[in-house]
C-alpha positions, 0 to 999 in steps of 0.5 A: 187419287187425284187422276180418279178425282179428275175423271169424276169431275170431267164425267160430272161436267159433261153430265151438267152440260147435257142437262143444260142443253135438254132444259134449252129446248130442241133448236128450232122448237120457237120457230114456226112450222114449214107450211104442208108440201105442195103436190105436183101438177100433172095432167090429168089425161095425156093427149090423145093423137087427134087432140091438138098439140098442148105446145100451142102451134095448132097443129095435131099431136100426130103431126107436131109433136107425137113424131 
């Protein structure tokens, strides 16, 4: 009877164990929230083959950097 009465005590530890964990809280759960994800930035239109060249060296797309 005394391996049965083991397992009652070890079942019954790991039960009062899990019950301390739940009544702690979930981790984190004081912390601030994340702040809301940031959209990427994309153009709004892309570049047409007569629009100058968004890299800055002032010549058309076509010429510069549409090859």
């Amino acid at each position: 009877m005394a391996i049965n009465d083991d397992r009652v005590d070890k079942r019954y530890d790991k039960k009062r164990e899990k019950e301390e964990r739940t009544k702690a809280g979930i981790p984190g759960e004081d912390e601030e929230p994340l702040p809301p994800p940031v959209k990427p930035i994309h153009a709004d239109e892309s570049v047409g083959r007569n629009d100058p060249c968004p890299c800055g060296s002032g010549k058309k797309y076509k010429k510069c950097c549409g090859k």
